[in-house]
Z-matrix of the N, CA and C atoms (Angstrom, degrees):
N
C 1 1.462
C 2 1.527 1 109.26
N 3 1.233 2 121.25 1 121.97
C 4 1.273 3 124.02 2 176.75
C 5 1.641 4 127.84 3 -42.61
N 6 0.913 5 170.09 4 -174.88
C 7 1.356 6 169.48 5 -150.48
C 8 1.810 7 103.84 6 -159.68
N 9 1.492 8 100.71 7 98.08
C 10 1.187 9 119.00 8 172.24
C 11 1.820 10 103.96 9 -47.01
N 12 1.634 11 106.62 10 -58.82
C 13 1.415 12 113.03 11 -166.88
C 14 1.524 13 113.19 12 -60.04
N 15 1.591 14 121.28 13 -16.35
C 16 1.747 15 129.54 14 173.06
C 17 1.261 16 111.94 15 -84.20
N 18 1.348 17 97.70 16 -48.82
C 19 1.645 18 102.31 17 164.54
C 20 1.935 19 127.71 18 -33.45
N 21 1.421 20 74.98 19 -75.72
C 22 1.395 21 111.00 20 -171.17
C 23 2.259 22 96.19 21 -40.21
N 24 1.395 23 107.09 22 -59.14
C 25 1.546 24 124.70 23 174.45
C 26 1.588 25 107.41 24 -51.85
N 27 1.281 26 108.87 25 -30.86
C 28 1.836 27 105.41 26 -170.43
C 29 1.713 28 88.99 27 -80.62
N 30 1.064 29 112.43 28 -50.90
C 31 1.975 30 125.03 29 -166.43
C 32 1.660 31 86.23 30 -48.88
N 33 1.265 32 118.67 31 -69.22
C 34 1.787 33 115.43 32 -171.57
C 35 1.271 34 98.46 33 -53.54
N 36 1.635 35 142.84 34 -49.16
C 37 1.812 36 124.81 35 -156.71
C 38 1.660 37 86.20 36 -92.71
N 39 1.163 38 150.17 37 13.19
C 40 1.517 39 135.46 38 136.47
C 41 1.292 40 122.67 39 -72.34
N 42 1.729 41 116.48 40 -23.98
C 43 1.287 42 87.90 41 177.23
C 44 1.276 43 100.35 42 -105.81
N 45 1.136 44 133.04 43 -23.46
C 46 1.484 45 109.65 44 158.90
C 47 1.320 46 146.54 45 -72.65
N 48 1.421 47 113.77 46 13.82
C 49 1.486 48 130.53 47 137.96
C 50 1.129 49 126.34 48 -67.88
N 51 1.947 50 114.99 49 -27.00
C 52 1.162 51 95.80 50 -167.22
C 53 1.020 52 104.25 51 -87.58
N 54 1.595 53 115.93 52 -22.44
C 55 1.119 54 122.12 53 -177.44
C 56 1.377 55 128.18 54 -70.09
N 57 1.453 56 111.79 55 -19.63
C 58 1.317 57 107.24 56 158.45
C 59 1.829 58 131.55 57 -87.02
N 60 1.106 59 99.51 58 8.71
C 61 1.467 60 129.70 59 168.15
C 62 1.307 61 117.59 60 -75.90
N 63 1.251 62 109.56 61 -36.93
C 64 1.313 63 128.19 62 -175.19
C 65 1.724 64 126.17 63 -91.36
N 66 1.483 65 83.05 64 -23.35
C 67 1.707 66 102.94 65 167.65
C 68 1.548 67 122.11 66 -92.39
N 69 1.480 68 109.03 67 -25.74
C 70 0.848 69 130.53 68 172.50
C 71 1.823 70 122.16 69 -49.89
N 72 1.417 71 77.40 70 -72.94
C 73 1.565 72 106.84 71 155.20
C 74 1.350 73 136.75 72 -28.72
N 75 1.294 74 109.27 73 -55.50
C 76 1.415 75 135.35 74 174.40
C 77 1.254 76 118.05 75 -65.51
N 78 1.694 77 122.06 76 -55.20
C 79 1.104 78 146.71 77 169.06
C 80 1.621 79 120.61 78 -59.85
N 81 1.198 80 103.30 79 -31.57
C 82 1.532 81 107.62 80 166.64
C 83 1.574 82 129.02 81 -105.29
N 84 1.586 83 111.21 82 4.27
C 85 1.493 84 124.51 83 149.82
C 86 1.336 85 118.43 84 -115.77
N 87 1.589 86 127.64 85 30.70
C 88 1.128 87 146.97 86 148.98
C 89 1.428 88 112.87 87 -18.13
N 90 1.139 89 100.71 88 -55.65
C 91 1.717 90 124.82 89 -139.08
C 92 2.065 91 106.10 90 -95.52
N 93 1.732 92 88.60 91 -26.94
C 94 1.804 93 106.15 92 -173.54
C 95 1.103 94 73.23 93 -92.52
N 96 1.667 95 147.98 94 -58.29
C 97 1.655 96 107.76 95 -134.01
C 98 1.899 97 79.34 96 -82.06
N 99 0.993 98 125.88 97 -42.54
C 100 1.667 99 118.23 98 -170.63
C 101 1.602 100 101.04 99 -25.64
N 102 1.480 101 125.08 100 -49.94
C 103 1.382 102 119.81 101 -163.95
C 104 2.098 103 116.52 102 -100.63
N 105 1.332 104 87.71 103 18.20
C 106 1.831 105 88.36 104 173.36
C 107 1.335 106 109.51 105 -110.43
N 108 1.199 107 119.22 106 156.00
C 109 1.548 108 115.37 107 -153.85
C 110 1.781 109 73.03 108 -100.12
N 111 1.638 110 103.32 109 173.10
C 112 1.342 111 150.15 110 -155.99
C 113 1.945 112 83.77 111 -61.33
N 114 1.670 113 105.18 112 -73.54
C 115 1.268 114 98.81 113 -168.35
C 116 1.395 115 117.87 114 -68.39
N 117 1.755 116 118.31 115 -5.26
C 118 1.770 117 76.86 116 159.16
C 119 1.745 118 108.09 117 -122.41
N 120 1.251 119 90.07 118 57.34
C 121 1.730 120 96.41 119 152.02
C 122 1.369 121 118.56 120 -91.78
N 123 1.590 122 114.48 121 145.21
C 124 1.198 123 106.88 122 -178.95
C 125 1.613 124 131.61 123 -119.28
N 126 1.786 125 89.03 124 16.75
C 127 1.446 126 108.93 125 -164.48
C 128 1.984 127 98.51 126 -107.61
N 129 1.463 128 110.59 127 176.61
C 130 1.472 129 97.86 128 -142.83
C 131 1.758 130 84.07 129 -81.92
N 132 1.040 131 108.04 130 -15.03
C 133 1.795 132 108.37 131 179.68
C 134 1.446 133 99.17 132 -58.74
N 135 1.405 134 133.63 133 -59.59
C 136 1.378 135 122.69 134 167.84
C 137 1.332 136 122.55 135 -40.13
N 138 1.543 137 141.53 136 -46.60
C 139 1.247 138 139.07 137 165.33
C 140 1.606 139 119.66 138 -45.52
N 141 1.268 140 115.83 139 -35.18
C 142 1.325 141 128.25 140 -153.40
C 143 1.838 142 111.07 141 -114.82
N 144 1.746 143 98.57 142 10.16
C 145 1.351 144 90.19 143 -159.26
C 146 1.607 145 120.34 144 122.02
N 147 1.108 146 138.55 145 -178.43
C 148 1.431 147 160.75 146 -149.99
C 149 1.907 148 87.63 147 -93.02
N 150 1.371 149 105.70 148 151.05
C 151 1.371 150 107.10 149 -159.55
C 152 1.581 151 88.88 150 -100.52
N 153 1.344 152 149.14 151 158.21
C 154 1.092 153 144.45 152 173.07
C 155 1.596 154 100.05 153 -92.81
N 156 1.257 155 100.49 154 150.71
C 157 1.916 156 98.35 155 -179.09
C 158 1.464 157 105.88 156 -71.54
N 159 1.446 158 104.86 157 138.01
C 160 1.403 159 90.16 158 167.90
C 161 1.543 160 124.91 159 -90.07
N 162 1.290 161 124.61 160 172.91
C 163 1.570 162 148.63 161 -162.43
C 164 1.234 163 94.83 162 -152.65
N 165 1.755 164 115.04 163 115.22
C 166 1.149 165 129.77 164 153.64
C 167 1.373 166 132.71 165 -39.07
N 168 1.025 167 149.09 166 168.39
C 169 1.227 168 136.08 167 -176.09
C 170 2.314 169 103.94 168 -104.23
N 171 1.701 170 77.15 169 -31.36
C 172 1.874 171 87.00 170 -177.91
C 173 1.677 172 100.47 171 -66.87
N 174 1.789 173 125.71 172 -25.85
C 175 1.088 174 112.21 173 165.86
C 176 1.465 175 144.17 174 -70.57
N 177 1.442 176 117.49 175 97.49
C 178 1.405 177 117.36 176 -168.51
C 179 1.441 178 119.24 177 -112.30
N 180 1.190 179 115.06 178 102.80
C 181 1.705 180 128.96 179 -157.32
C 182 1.867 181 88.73 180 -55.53
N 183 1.354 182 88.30 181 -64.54
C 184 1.958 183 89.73 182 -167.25
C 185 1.635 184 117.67 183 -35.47
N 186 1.548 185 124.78 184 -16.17
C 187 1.054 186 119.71 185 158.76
C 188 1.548 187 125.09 186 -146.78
N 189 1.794 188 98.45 187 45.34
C 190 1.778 189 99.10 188 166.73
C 191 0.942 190 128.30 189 102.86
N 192 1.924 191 111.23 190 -38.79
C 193 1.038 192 121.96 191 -173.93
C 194 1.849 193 133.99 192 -62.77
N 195 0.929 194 120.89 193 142.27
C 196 1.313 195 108.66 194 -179.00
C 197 1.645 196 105.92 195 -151.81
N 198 1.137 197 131.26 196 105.59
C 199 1.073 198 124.25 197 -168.50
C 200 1.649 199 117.02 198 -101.12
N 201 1.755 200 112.25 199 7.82
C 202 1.149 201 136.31 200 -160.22
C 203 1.622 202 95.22 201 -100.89
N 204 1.526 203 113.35 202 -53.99
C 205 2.037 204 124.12 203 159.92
C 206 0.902 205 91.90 204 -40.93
N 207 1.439 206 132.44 205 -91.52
C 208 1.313 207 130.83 206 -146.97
C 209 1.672 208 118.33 207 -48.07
N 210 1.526 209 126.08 208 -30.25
C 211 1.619 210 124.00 209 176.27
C 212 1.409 211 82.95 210 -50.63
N 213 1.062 212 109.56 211 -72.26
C 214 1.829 213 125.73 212 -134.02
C 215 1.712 214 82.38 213 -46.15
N 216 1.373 215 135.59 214 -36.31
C 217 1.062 216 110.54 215 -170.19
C 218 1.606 217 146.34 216 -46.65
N 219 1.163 218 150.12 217 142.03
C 220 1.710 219 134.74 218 -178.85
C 221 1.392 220 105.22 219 -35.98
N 222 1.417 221 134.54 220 -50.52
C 223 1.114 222 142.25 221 -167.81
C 224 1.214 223 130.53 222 -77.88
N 225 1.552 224 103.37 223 6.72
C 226 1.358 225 140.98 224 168.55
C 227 1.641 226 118.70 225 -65.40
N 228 1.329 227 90.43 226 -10.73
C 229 1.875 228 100.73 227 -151.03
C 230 1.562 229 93.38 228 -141.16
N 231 1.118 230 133.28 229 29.43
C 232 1.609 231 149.71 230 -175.94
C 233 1.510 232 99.28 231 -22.35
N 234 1.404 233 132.41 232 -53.25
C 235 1.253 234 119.23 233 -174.95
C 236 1.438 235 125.91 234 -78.43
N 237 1.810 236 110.54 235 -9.01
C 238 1.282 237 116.73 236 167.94
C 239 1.408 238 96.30 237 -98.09
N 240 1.197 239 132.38 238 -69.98
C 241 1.618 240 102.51 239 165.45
C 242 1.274 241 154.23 240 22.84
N 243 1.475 242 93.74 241 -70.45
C 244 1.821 243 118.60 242 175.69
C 245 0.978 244 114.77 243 -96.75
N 246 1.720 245 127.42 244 4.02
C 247 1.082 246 148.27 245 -176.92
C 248 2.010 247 117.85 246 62.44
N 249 0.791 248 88.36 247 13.76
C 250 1.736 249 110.91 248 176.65
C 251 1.772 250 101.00 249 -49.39
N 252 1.351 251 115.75 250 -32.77
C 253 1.410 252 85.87 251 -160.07
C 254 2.158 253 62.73 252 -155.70
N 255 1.794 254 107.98 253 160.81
C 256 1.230 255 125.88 254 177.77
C 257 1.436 256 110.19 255 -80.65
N 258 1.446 257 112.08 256 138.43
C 259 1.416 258 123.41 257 -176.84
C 260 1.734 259 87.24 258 -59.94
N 261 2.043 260 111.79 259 149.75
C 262 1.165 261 125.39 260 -166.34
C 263 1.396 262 134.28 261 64.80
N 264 1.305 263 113.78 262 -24.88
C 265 1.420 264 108.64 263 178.33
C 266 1.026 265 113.54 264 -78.03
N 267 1.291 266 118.36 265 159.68
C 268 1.568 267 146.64 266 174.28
C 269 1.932 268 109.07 267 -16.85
N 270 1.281 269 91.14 268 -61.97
C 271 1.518 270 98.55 269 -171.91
C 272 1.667 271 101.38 270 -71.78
N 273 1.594 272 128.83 271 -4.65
C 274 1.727 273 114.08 272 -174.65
C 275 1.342 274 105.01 273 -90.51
N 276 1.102 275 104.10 274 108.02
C 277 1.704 276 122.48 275 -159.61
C 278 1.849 277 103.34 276 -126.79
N 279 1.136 278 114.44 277 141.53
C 280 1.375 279 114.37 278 170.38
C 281 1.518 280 122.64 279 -57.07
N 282 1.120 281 107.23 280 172.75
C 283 1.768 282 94.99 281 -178.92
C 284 1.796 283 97.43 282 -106.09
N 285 1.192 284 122.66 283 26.28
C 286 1.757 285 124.86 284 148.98
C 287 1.644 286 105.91 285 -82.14
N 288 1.158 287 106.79 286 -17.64
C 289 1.892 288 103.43 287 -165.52
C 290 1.672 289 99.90 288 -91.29
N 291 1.329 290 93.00 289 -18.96
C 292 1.931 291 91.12 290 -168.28
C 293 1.102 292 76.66 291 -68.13
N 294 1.819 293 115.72 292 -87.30
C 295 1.577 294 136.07 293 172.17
C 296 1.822 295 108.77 294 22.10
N 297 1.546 296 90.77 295 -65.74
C 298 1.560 297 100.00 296 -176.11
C 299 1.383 298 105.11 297 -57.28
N 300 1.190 299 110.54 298 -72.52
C 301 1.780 300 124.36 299 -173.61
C 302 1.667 301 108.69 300 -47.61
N 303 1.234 302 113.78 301 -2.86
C 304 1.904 303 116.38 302 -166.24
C 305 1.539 304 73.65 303 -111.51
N 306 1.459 305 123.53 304 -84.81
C 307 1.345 306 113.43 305 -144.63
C 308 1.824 307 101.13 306 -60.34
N 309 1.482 308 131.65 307 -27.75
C 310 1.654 309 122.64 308 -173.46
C 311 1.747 310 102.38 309 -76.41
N 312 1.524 311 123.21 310 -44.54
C 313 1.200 312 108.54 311 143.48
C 314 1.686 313 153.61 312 -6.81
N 315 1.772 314 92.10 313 -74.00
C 316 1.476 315 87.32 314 167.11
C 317 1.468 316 112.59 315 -86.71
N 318 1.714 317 139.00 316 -25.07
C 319 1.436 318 131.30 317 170.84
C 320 0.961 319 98.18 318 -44.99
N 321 1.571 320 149.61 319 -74.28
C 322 1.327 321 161.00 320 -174.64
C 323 1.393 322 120.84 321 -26.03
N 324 1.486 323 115.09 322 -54.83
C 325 1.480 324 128.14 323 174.39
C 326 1.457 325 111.00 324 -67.02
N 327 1.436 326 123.48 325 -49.26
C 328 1.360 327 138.95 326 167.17
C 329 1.063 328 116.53 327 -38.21
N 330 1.434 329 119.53 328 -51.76
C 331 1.492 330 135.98 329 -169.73
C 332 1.572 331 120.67 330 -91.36
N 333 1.888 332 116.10 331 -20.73
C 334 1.325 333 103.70 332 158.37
C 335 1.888 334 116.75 333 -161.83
N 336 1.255 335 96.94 334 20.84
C 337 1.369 336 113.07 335 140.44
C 338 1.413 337 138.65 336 -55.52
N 339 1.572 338 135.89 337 121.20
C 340 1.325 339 133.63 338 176.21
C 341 1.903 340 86.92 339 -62.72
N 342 1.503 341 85.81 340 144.39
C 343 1.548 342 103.72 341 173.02
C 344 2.069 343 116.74 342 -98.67
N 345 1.575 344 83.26 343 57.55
C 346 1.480 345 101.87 344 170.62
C 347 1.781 346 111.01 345 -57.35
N 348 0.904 347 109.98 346 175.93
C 349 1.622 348 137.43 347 178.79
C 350 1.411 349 101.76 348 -84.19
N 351 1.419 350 139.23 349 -34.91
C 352 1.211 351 141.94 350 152.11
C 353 1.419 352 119.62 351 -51.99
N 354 1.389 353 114.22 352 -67.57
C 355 1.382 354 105.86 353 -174.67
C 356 1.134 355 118.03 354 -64.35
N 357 1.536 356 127.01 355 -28.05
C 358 1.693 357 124.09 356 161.30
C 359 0.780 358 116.72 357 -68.08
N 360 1.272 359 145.57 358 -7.41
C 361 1.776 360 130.72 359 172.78
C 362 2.237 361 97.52 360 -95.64
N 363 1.389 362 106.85 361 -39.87
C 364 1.208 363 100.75 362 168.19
C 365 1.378 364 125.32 363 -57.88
N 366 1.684 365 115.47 364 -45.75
C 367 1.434 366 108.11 365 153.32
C 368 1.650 367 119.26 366 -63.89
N 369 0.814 368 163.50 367 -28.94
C 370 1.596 369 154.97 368 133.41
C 371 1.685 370 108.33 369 1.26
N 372 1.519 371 93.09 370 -65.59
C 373 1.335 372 113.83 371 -142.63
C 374 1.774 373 92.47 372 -85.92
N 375 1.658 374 130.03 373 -8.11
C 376 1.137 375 124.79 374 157.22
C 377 1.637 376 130.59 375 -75.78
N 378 1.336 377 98.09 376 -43.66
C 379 1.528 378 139.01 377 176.12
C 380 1.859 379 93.53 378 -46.55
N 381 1.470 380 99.45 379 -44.62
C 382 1.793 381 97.84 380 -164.53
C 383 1.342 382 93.84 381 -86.77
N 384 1.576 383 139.90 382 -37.42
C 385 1.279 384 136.67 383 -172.46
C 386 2.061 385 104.42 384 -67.32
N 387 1.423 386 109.79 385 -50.53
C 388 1.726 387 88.29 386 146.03
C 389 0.749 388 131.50 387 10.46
N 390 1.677 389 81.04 388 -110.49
C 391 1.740 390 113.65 389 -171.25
C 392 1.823 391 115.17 390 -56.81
N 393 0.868 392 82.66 391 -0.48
C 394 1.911 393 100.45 392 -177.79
C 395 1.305 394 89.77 393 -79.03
N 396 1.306 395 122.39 394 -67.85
C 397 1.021 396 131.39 395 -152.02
C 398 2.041 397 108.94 396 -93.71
N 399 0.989 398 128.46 397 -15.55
C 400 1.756 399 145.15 398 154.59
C 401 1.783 400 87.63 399 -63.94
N 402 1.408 401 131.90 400 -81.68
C 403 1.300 402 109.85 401 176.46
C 404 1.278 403 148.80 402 -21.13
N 405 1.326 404 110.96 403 -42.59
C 406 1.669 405 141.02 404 177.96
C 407 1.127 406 102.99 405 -60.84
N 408 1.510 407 106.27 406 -73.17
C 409 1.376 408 123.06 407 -158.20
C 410 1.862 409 99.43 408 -71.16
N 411 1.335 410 129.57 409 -41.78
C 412 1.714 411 122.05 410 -176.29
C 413 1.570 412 98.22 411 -66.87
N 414 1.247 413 115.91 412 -56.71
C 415 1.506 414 100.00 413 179.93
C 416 1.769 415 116.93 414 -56.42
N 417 1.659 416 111.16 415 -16.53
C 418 1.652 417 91.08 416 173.95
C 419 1.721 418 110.70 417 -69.38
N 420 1.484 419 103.02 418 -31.64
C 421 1.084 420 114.86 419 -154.83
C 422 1.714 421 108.47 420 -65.51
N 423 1.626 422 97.63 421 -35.94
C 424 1.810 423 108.95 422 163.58
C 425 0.818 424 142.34 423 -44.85
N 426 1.664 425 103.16 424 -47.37
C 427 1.303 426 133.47 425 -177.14
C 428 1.854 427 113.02 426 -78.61
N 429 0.701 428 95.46 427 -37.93
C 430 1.993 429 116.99 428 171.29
C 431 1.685 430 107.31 429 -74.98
N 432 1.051 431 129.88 430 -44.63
C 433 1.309 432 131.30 431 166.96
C 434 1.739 433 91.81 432 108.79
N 435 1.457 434 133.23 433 35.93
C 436 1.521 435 107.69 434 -161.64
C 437 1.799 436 87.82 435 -122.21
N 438 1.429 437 94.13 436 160.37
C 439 1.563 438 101.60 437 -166.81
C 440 1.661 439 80.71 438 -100.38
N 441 1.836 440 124.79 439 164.08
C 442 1.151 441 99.50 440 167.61
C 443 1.705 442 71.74 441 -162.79
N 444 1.456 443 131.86 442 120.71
C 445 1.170 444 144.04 443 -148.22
C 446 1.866 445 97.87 444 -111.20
N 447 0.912 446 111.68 445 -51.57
C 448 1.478 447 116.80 446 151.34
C 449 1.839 448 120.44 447 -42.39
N 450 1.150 449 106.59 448 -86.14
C 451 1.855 450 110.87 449 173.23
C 452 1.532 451 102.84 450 -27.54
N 453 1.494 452 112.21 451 -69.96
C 454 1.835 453 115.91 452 178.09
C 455 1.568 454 113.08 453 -32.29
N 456 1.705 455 115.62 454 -68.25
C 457 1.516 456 118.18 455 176.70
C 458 1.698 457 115.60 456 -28.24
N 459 1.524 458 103.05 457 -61.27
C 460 1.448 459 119.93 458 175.77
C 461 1.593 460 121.06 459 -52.12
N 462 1.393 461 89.22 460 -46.08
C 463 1.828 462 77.86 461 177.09
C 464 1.791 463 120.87 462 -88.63
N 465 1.027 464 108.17 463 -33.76
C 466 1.732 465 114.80 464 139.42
C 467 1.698 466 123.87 465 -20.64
N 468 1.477 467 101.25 466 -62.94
C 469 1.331 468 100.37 467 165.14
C 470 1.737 469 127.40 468 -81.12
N 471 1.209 470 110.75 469 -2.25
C 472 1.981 471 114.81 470 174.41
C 473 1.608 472 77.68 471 -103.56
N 474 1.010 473 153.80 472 -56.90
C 475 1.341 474 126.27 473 173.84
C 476 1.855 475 133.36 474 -28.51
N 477 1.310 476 81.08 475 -60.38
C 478 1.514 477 93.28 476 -176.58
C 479 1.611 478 103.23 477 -68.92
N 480 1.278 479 119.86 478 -30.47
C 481 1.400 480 134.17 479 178.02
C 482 1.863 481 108.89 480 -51.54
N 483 1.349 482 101.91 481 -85.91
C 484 1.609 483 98.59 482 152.17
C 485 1.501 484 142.79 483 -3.38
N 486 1.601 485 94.11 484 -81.37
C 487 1.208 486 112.52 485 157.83
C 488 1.930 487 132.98 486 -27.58
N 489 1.387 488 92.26 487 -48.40
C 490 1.444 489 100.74 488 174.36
C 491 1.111 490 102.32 489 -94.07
N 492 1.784 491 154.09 490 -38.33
C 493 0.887 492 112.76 491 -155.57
C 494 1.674 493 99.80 492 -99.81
N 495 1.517 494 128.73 493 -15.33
C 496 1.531 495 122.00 494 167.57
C 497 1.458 496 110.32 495 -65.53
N 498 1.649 497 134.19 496 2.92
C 499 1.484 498 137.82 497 177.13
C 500 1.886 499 91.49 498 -91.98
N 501 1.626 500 108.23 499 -35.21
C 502 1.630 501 101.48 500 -173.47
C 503 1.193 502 97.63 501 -81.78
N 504 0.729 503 121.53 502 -19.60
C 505 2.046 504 115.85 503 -169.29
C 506 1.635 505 121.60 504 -78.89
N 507 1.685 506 99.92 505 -25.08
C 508 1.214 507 113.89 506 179.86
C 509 1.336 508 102.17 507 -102.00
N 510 0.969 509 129.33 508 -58.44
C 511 1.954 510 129.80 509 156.66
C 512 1.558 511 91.96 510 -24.36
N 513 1.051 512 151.29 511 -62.95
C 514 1.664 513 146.38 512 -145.57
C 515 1.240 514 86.76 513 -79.40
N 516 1.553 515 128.49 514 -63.73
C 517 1.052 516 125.43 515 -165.62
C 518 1.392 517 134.16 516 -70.94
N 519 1.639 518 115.20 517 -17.06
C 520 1.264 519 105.18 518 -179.40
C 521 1.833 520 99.36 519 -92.31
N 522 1.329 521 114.65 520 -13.76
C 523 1.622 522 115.67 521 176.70
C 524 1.941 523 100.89 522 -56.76
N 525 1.076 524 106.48 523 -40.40
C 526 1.394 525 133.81 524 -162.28
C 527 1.923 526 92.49 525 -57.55
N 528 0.911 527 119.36 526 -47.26
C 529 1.105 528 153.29 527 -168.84
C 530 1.533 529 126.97 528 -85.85
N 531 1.062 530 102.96 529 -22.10
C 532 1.669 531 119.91 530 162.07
C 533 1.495 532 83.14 531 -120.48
N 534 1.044 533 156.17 532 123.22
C 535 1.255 534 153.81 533 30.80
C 536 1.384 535 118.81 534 -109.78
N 537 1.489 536 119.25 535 11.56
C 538 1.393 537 118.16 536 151.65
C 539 1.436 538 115.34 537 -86.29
């Protein structure tokens, strides 16, 4: 039976991928929609008039936060970063798009995958590349001094993610283990 409570954790880090996709987005064509005139906007602020700037919602002056700084950062782009893949190409994607592709990933497997001995050690072994990567990125975030209220939610949830599925893996395994 699928796990409402994994589920339920993948459904929240989709929309806050997308949503940081979306801020992302915004924040880094700031600068193009600033220079296109009215008629070729295509958003309802263009119909109605001058587009109002946007303000993230993860940005909260009253305590620092800005989760709109923090994209723009190098470390924003983890696989160009680490040099894994060439700045611009296809694959240099933000780390909200992995986010997406990690949390629809594991909902997906959860939801109609046989719960073989394979796919739980492969889910393990995603769950830890995460948290691999929630590590990286909170200690940049430490080390930089930047609050980022969004990033926290997310790694909160590959935490808790972990958490449950290295508790199923060892539950599988020590059952595994009393009946040999």
């Amino acid at each position: 039976m699928p796990s409402l409570y994994t589920r339920t954790l993948c459904v929240i880090g989709v929309v806050l991928s997308l949503y940081a996709l979306y801020v992302e987005h915004k924040t880094s064509h700031k600068y193009e929609q600033s220079t296109t005139t009215t008629s070729e906007t295509s958003t309802m602020g263009g119909i109605f008039g001058e587009e109002e700037e946007f303000k993230a919602l993860c940005d909260i002056e009253s305590i620092g936060a800005s989760c709109s700084q923090v994209f723009a950062l190098p470390e924003g782009r983890m696989l160009t970063y680490f040099g894994i893949v060439e700045e611009g190409s296809i694959l240099d994607v933000p780390n909200a798009m992995l986010g997406f592709l990690y949390y629809t990933i594991i909902f997906l497997s959860e939801s109609f995958l046989p719960k073989t001995s394979i796919v739980k050690k492969l889910t393990v072994v995603m769950n830890c590349m995460a948290m691999s990567s929630s590590i990286f990125l909170g200690t940049k975030l430490y080390q930089l001094r930047e609050l980022c209220v969004l990033c926290i939610s997310t790694h909160i949830l590959n935490t808790l993610l972990l958490i449950y599925y290295v508790k199923l893996l060892m539950k599988n395994t020590a059952n595994k283990s009393k009946v040999e």
